[in-house]
N, C-alpha and C positions, 0 to 999 in steps of 0.2 A: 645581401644580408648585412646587417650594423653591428659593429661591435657591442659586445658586451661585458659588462662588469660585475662581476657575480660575487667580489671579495667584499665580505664584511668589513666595513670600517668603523674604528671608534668616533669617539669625538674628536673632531678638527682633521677629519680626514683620514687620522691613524692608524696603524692596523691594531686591535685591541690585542689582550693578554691572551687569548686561545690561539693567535697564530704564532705569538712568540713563544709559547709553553710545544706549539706542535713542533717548529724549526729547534729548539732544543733537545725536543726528543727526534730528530731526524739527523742531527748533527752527528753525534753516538755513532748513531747506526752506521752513519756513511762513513765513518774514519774506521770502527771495527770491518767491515766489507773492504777498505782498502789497505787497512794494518794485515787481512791473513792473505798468507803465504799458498799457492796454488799448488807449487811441490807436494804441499800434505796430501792432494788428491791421487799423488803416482806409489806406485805399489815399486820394490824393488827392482833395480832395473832397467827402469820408465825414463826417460826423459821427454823435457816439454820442448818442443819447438816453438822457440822463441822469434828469432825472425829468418824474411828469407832476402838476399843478397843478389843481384845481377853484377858482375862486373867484367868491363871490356869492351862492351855492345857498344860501339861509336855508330854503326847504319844499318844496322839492324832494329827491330821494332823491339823493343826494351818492354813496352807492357805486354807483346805474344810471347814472348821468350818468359814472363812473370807467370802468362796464364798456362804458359806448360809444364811446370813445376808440378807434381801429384800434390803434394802439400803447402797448406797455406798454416800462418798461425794464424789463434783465437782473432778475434773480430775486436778493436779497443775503441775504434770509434763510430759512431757518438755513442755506443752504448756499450761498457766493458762487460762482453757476453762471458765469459770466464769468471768474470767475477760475481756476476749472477747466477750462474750456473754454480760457482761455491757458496756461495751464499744459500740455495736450494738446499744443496747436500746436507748443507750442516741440521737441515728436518728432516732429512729423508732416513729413513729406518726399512729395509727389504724384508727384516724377519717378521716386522710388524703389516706389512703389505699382505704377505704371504698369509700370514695367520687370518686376516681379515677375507682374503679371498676362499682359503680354506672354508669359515666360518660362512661365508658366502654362499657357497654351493651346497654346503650340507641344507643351509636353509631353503631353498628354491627347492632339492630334492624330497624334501617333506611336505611341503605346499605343490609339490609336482606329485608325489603319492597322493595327496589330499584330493588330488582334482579330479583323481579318477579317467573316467571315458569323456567330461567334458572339454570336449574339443576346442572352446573358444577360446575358454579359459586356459589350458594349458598353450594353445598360441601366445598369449598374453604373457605369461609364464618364460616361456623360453625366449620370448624377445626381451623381454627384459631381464631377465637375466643373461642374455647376451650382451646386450648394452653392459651392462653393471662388470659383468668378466673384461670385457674389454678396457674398459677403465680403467680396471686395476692392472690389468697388464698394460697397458701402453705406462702406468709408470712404473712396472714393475721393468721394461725395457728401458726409458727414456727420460726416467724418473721422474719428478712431481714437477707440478705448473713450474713453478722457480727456476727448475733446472731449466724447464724444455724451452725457458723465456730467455735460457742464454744457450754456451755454447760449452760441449766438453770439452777436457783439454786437449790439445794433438797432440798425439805420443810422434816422436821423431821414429822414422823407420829409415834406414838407411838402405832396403833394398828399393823402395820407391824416389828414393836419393837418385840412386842407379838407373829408372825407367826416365827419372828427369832429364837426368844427360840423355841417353836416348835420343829423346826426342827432341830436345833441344840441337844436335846436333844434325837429325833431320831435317827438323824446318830452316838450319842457318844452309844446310846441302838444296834445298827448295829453293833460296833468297837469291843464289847463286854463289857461295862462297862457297866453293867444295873444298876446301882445304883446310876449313874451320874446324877447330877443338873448344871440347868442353870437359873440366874437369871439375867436381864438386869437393868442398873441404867444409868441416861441422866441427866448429868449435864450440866448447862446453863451456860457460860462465856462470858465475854468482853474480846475480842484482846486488849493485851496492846501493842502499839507501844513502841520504844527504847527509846524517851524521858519518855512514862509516867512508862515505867517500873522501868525506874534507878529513879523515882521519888518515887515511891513506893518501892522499895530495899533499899535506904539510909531511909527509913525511914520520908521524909519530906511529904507527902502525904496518906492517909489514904482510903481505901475504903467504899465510900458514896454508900447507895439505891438512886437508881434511879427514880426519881418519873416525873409523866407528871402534865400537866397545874391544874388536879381537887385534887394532892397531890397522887394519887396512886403511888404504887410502879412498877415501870416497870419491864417484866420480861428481864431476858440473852438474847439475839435473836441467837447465836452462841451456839450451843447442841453436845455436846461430846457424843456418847453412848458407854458404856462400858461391856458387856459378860463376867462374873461370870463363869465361868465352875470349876464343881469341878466333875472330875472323877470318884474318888475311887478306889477300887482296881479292876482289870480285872479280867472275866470271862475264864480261862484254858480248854480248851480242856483236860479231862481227860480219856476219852475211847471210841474207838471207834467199831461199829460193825455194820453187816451187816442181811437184813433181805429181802432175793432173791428168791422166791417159784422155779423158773425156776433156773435147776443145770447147763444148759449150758452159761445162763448167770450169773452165779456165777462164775464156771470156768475162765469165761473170766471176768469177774473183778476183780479175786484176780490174774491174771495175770499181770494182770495192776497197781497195791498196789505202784509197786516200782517208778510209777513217778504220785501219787497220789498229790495232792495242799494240803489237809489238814493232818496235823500230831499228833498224839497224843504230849499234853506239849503246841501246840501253842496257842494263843490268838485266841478269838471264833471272826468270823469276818462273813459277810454275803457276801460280796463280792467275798471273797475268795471262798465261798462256793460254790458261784453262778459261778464259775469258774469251780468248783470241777464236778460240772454239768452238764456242758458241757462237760467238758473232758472225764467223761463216757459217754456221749450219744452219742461223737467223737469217741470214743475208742469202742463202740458196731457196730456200722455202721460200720467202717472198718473190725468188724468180719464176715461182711455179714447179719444185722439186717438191712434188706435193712429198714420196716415198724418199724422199732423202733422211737417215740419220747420223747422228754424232759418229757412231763407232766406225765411217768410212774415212774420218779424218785421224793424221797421226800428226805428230811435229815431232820431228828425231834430232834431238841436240847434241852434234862432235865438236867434242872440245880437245882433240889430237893434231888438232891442225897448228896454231899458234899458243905460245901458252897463255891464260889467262882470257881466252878468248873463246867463242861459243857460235859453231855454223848452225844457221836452225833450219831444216830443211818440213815445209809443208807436203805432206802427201794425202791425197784425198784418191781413196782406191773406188773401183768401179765397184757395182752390184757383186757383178760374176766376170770372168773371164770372159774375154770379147762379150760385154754386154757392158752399153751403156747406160747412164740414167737419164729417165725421162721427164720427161716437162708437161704438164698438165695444164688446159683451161677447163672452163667454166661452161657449161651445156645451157644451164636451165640454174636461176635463183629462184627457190620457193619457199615462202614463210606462213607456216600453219598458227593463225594465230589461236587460238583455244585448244593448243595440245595440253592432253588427259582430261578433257571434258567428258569423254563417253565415259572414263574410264571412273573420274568422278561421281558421274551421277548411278552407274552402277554399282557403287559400292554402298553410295548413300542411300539407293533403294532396298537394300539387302539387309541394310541395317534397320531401316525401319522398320522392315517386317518381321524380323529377329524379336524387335525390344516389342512388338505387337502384338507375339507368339503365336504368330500363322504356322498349323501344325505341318505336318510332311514337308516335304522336299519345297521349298521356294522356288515359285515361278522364274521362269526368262525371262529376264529384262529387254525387252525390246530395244534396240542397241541404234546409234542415232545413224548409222548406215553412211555411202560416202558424203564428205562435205563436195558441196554443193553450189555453195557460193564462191564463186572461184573471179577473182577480179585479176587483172595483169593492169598494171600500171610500171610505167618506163622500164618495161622489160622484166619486172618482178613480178612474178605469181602469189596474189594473197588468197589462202582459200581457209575457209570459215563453215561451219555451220550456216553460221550467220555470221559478217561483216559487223561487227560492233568497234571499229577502230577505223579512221582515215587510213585508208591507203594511201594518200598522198602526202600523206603526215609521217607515217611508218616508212615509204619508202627513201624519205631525205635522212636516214639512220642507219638505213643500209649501206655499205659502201661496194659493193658486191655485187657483179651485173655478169649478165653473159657473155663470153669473148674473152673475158679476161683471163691472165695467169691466175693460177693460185697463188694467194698471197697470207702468209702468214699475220701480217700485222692487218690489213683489214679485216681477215677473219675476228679478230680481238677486241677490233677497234666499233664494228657493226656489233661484238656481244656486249662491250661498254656502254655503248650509243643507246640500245634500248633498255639496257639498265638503269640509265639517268634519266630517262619516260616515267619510270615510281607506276608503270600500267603492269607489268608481269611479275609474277614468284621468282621464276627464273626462264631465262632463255640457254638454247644450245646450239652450237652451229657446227653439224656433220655434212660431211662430204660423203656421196657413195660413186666409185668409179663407174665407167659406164661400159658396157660390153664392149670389145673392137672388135672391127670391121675383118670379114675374112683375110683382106688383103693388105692388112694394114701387119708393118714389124715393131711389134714390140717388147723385142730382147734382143736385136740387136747391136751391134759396137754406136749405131746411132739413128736409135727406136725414134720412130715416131710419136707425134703429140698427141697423149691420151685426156681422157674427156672427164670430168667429173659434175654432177647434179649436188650442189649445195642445196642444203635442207635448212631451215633454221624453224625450231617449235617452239614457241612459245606458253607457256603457261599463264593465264592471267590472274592478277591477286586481285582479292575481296574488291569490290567495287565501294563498299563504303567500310571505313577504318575508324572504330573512336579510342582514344587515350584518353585519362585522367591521372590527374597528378592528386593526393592529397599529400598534406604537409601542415607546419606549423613552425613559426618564429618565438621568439625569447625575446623582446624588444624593452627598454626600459622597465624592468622587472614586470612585461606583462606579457602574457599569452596570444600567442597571433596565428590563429588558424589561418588556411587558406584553402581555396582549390580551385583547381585548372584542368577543364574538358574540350578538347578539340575532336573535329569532327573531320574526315578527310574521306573526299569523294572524287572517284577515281573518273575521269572520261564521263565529265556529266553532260557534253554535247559534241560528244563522238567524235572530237578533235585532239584525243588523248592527253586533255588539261587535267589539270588537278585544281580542286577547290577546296579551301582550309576553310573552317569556321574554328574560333576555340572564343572562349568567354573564360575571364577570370572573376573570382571575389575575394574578400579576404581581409581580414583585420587586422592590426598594425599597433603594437605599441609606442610610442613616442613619447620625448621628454618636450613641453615648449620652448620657441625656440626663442622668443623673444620678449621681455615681459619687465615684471618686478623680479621679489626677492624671493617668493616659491617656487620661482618657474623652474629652479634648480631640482627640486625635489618634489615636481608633481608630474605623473606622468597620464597621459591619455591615448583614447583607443581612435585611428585612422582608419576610416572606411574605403576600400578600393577595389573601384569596379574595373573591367576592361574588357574589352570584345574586338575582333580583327576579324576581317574577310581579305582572301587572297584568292587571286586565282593566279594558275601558273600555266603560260601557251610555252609546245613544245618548240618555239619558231620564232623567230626576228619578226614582232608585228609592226610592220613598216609599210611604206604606200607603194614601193617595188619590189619586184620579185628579187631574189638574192638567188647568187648559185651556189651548186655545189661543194662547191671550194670553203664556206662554212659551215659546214656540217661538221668536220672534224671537230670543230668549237664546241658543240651543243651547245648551240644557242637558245635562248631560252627567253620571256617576255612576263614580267613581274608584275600585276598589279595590287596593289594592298590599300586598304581603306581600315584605319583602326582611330579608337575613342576611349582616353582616358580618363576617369572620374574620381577626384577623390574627396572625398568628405572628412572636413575637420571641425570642430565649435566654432575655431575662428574664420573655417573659410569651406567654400566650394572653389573645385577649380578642375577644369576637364581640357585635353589637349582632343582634339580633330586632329591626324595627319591624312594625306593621298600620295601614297608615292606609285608612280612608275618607274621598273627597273627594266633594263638589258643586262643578262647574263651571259657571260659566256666564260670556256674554259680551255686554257692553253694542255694542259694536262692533268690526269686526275688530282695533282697538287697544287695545279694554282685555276685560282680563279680572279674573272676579273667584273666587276657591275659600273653602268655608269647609268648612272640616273638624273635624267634629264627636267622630269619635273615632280619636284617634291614640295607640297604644301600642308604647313601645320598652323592652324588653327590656336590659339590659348584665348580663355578666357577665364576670368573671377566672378562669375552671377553673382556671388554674398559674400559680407566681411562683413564682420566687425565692425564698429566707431573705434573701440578701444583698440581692435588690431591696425588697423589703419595708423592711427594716432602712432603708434610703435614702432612701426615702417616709415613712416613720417619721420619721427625722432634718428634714428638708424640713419638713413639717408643725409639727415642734416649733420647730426653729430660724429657722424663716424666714417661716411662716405658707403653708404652701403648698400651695393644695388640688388637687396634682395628685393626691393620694391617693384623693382621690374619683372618678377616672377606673377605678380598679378595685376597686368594693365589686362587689355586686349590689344593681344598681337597677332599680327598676320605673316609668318614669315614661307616667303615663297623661294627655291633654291634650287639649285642643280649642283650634283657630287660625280666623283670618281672615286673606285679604290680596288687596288690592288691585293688577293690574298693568297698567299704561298704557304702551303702547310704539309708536311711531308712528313706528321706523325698522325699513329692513330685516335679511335677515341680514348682510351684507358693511357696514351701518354708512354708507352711500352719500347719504341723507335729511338735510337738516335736520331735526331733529327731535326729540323729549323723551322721557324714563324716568323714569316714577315707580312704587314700590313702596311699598307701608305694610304691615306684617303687624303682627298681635296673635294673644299666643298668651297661655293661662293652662293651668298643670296643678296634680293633685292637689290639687283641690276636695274634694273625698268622702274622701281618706285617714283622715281621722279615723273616718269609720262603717266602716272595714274592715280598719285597721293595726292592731290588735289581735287581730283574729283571722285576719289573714293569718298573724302572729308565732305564735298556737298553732296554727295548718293546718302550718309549714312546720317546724316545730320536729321537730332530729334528722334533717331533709333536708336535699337538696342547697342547698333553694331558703333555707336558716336565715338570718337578718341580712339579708334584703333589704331595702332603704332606700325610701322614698316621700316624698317633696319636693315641696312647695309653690311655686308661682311662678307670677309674672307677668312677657310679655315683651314688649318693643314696638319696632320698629323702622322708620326709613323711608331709601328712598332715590332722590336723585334725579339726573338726568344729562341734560345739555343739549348736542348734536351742531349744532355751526355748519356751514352749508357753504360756507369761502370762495372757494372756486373748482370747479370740477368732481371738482380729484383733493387739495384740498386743504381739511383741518379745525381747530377748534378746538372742543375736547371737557375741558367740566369735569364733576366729581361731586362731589357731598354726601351723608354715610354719616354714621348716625348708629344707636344705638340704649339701651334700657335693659333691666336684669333684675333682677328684686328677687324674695327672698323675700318670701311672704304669710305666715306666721306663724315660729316657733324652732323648730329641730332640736334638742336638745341643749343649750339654752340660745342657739343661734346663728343669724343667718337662714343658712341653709344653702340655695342652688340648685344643682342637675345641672350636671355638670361641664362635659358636652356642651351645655349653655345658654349658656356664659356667651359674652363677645364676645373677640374675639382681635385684635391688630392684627400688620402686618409679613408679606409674601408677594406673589404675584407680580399678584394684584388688589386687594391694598391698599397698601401703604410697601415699596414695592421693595427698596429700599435695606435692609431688614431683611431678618430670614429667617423664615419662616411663625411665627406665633401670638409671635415671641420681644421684641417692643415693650410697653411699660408695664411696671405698672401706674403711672401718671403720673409722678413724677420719684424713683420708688422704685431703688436699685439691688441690683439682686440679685446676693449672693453663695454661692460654692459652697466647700467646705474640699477640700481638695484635701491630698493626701498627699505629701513630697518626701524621696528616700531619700539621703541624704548618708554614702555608706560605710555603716557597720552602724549608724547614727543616721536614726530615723525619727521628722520634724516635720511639724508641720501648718503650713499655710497657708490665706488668706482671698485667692479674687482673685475677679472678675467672671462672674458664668455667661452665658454667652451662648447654654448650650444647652439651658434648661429654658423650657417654655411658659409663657405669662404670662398669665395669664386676668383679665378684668374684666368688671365690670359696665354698666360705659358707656361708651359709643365714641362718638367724634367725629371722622371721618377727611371730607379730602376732595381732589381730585386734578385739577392742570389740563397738560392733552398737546394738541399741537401737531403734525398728522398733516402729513406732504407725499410728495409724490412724488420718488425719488431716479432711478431710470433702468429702465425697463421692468416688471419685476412686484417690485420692490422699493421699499419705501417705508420714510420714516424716520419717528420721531418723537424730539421731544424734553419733557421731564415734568417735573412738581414734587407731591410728595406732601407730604400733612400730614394730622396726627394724632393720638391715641392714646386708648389704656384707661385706665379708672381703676375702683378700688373707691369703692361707694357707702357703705362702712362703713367703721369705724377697728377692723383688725387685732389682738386683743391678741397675737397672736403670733408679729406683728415688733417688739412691743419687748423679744423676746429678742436683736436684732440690734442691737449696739452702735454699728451705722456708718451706721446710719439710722433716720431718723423715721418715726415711723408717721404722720406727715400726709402723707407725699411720695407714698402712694401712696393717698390717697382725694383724693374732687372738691372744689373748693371754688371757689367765683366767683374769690374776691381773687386767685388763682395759677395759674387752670388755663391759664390761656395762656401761663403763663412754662414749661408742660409740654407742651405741644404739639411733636412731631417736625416734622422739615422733610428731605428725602430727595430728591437730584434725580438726574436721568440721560438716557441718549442710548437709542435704541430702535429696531432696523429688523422691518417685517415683511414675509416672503416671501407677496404674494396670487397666489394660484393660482387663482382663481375660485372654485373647489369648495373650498377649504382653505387658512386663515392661516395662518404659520406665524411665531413671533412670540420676538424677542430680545431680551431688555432690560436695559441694564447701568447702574445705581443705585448714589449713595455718598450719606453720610448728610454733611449740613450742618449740624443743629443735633440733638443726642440729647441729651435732658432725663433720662437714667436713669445717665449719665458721671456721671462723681467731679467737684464742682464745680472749675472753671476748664479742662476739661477735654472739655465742652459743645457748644462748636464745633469740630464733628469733622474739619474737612477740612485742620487743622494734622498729627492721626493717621490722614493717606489711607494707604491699603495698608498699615495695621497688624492686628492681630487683632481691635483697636475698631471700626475700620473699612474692614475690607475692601472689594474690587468686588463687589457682589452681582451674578448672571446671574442672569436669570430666563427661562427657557423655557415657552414655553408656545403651546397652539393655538386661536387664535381672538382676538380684541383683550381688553385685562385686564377690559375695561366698556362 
């Protein structure tokens, strides 16, 4: 999505008299909202809690110790909800609510008499007038939009002062400080503003009691509370031992010692413990304790023995007296794959004859009786109706065979495995014990090994799936529909692949990018087609067999064949790509693809004379390799990359994003550019171009969660591309390689790809008709794309909640491109150096962008929906002294950029 400018501007860029008559009347407003006093909203008595205090906490967690406080005050930033919340009040009227709601219900009760016996009608009736009561009550509760847009005041309570110590004193008892004290103290203050404080700092002003009309002394209404902790010295962990009647689960947890959570020397903590907990009761079910649970394990901490020190003693108790615990294998692996089919299709016959109105009792559905198809491949039972899935595809996902212990993580790891197939609803993987043998003990002090038949059913989803997207852009003040249907077909030859189809179209407003002296102010509509076919095999398609041992991976085998179209006046231009990928996946957080052979296609069927001619010029005068956007090129390549992503889709997680990809192409050009040149010679395919390059890129993104609904979210983007040998004397790389900065997931504040190259500025000639006299001019292009070689952007946003499914945020970007080479031809450009736009240690930072702005997004659960309005603070690519841009806000240098877009920008 491109930014957009949607502010009216006067002549010469300016913003005309309506927006400065509107900031006039918003000025008012916003100094009356910060001139009243929140005091007027407490009733006698009331104090406002002001702030809250930790002090003492040297290793202790200083933000647990904040969040256990019952009380927080009002919210101030980025949005002072207090003061929004008075600002409501001051229109909120409860008697006038009331009357209205009164008024309300008498009239629904007369229009409800009126209605009589009609039934439809009085439903109609009472739903809406339920609606309508509600309304009034939720502000007759929580009072009008205004208020509920901020926050009421916290009234200070000093018995939840008291539940704070509490518990604060618990959790520092938890940490291991048993010795630790909390005391709370609430002191009362008057806010002094800036006149009465410098009145009282020089000393000319004295602080007076405050007293009301009978002489009493009033109290603070503004309450500070402040939390006293004092520590002490921590509780050590100083020996640990174990006390396990059952010697086979001793055996198996002194096996386990070496990735134990608690260590002898560390701080005695409860958390960790309760860690340590699990991990044994994790650690025995994988040995085949199929009936093992938590509540057999204790840890008992004496801290009588030295002071300051903590014996932790492990006890894991039996079932029952003299009875040990048992150990379980594996009988029988069987996976029903069409469970709930009978049960399906019986429901869906019931209903048809329902909506038929077959009268009496509804026949028996003749019921699909046992399956029947029963195939066993390496030891797993697959029974079917019918067989509609490889068994020998299904069985590389099991990890689950006969003989085996019960194991807790391959159970997990087999319901994962077919997860990531995209062929079932859902799977489940039950165990059923198996009878014993008359002569077999099992309750004794050391029962013998019992038997269990693992079950796994399978349900299968829709065999063909289609989505559609509609949608619409705002592009250079024009309307740009669009839409996108894909089509996904489940196991279309029985090797449980999946096969995409989706076809895009869609229309595109644009401003020209390269021209005369209107191209600033005409904009045009962009036709764009696109279509992709993929198919995805559940398996390393390779010319050997592979084992077992990458299954864990879910390895996966990519093929995609996609065709892009776009039609302009001045041009056609369609990319061909074929990629084949290898997937596979360390854990469900990280993934890794390498992809070995990747070929893209470009070519330009039609241009212009006049466009041509322009790109011509560009290239000579400026050094500008948009020209290279429409040769034909053939760029053939192979990649790697790495992606590590441990949040979910809505971004809810603390959590981290890292990406690194590597790519090189046109390795081998050499053993075949030459006779590609006489194959194509006197065809269509004549001049096609083959480029060398290496590319490398990483990116990384760190999601804080400071509160439930609120974040802090930075990113780091970076990458490089260099030619591997000369084109023509020149390192030349593919257009479509290079890095681009400026759009609505990098530097907002700009407009897509149109940032850098480093403090280069780029100008355009422009034509000006004066009468029958026709001059040229040199001014700034702000609408040609800027390509570089190296990128350095990085971006930090500040998520919060505003009031129900809107949320805001506020950002700061920084960045840009640079070439990795010195240009010779921008020094046909007399109004800049050819240094300003390559990299250099000594100055790159004096070219780095800065780009801030305000941002709300609409969450709908299922769909973001995301506005972001960015103005440039520092642009390193201005006419010097001209740099810091927010002297030229709402000019044509630096317009509001919007950015629209769905989904968060990272």
């Amino acid at each position: 999505m491109k930014p957009l400018s949607l502010i009216e501007e006067g002549p010469g860029g300016r913003r005309g008299p309506k927006g400065r008559h509107r900031g006039r009347l918003l000025l008012p407003l916003l100094l009356l909202v910060l001139a009243c006093s929140p005091i007027r909203l407490l009733k006698p008595n009331q104090r406002l809690l002001h702030k809250v205090e930790i002090k003492g906490a040297d290793q202790a967690d200083t933000e647990r110790l904040e969040n256990l406080a019952q009380q927080q005050p009002n919210t101030t930033l980025p949005l002072p909800k207090l003061a929004i919340y008075q600002l409501g009040h001051n229109f909120y009227d409860s008697t006038r609510i009331k009357n209205k709601m009164r008024r309300l219900l008498a009239r629904y009760d007369e229009q409800i008499k009126a209605a009589g016996t009609d039934s439809a009608k009085l439903g109609r009736l009472l739903n809406r007038r339920e609606r309508r009561v509600k309304r009034k009550q939720l502000a007759l509760d929580k009072g009008n939009a205004i208020m509920r847009l901020g926050e009421p005041p916290v009234l200070y309570d000093s018995a939840l002062t008291r539940k704070s110590v509490e518990q604060m004193t618990t959790y520092l008892h938890s940490e291991g400080f048993f010795r630790a004290t909390v005391y709370a103290t609430d002191t009362a203050r008057s806010k002094r503003g800036l006149w009465r404080g410098f009145l009282y700092g020089v000393g000319l002003r004295k602080e007076q009691p405050r007293v009301d009309s009978t002489g009493k002394v009033r109290p603070r209404r503004r309450v500070t509370v402040t939390y006293h902790v004092t520590e002490g010295r921590p509780f050590l962990i100083s020996e640990l031992t174990q006390t396990i009647p059952d010697s086979g689960v001793a055996r198996i947890v002194r096996q386990g010692m070496g990735s134990a959570l608690v260590k002898k020397g560390d701080r005695y903590r409860e958390e960790l413990i309760g860690q340590e907990r699990s991990r044994l009761e994790g650690q025995l079910k994988n040995a085949g304790y199929y009936e093992f649970r938590p509540q057999y394990i204790t840890l008992e901490a004496d801290t009588s023995f030295q002071p300051y020190t903590v014996r932790l003693r492990t006890l894991i108790a039996n079932p029952a007296p003299g009875q040990g615990h048992r150990r379980y294998t594996l009988r029988h692996v069987r996976m029903v794959t069409d469970a709930g089919v009978n049960r399906t299709l019986q429901a869906s016959t019931g209903d048809t004859l329902r909506r038929a109105g077959v009268p009496g009792q509804l026949p028996r559905v003749r019921r699909l009786g046992i399956r029947t198809d029963t195939v066993t491949v390496d030891s797993v039972e697959f029974a079917a109706y019918k067989q509609r899935y490889s068994p020998g595809v299904l069985v590389r996902k099991i990890t689950l065979r006969p003989g085996q212990y019960y194991n807790l993580d391959r159970t997990q790891r087999t319901q994962r495995l077919l997860a990531d197939l995209d062929m079932f609803r859902f799977n489940t993987v039950s165990y059923r014990k198996v009878p014993d043998a008359v002569a077999s003990d099992s309750a004794g002090r050391h029962p013998s090994t019992g038997q269990l038949d693992a079950i796994i059913n399978a349900t299968p989803a829709d065999k063909y799936q289609i989505t559609d997207e509609f949608g619409g852009t705002f592009v250079a003040n024009l309307p740009g529909p669009f839409i996108n249907v894909r089509l996904k077909s489940r196991n279309p030859f029985g090797g449980a692949e999946v096969l995409e189809m989706s076809v895009r179209a869609g229309f595109e407003g644009q401003l020209q990018q390269t021209g005369g002296a209107t191209l600033g102010t005409e904009s045009i509509y962009t036709t764009q087609l696109g279509a992709t076919v993929a198919l995805v095999l559940p398996q390393l398609f390779i010319p050997f067999r592979t084992n077992r041992f990458l299954t864990r991976y879910n390895p996966r085998t990519r093929f995609s064949l996609s065709e892009t179209y776009v039609n302009r006046p001045e041009y056609t231009r369609s990319n061909f790509e074929l990629t084949y990928d290898y997937i596979w996946q360390k854990s469900a957080y990280h993934q890794y693809v390498f992809s070995p052979f990747v070929i893209n296609l470009i070519n330009t069927p039609d241009m212009s004379d006049a466009f041509r001619a322009r790109l011509d010029s560009f290239r000579v005068y400026y050094g500008s390799p948009l020209y290279r956007s429409f040769v034909k090129l053939l760029v053939p390549s192979f990649g790697f990359s790495s992606l590590y992503n441990s949040n979910d889709i809505n971004q809810t997680r603390n959590a981290q994003y890292f990406r690194i990809f590597a790519e090189m192409g046109g390795l081998t050009r050499d053993l075949y550019r030459t006779r590609l040149d006489k194959a194509t010679a006197g065809s269509d395919a004549a001049g096609l171009q083959v480029y060398n390059f290496a590319r490398l890129g990483a990116d990384y993104r760190r999601y804080h969660r400071l509160t439930p609904r609120t974040y802090f979210v930075w990113r780091l983007n970076g990458g490089a591309v260099h030619a591997l040998s000369r084109s023509g004397g020149q390192y030349v790389i593919p257009y479509d390689k290079s890095f681009f900065a400026g759009g609505s997931t990098s530097l907002r504040a700009w407009q897509p790809r149109r940032l850098g190259p480093g403090g280069y500025t780029s100008k355009r000639i422009i034509e000006i008709k004066e009468g029958s006299i026709i001059r040229t001019d040199t001014v700034r292009d702000f609408l040609s794309e800027q390509p570089g070689e190296l990128l350095l952007e990085g971006s930090a946003e500040y998520r919060f909640p505003i009031y129900s499914f809107i949320n805001g945020a506020v950002f700061t970007d920084v960045g840009n491109v640079w070439s990795l080479q010195n240009n010779p031809a921008l020094r046909n450009d007399p109004n800049s150096t050819t240094s300003e736009a390559q990299f250099r240690f000594n100055s790159f930072y004096r070219q780095i962008a800065v780009g801030s702005g305000f941002g709300f997004r609409f969450d709908f659960s299922f769909l973001v929906l995301r506005l972001d309005m960015a103005l440039k603070i520092y642009d390193p690519t201005a006419e010097p002294g001209e740099r810091w841009a927010l002297k030229n806000f709402n000019t044509s240098a630096n317009p509001v950029a919007f950015n629209l877009g769905i989904g968060y920008p990272w």
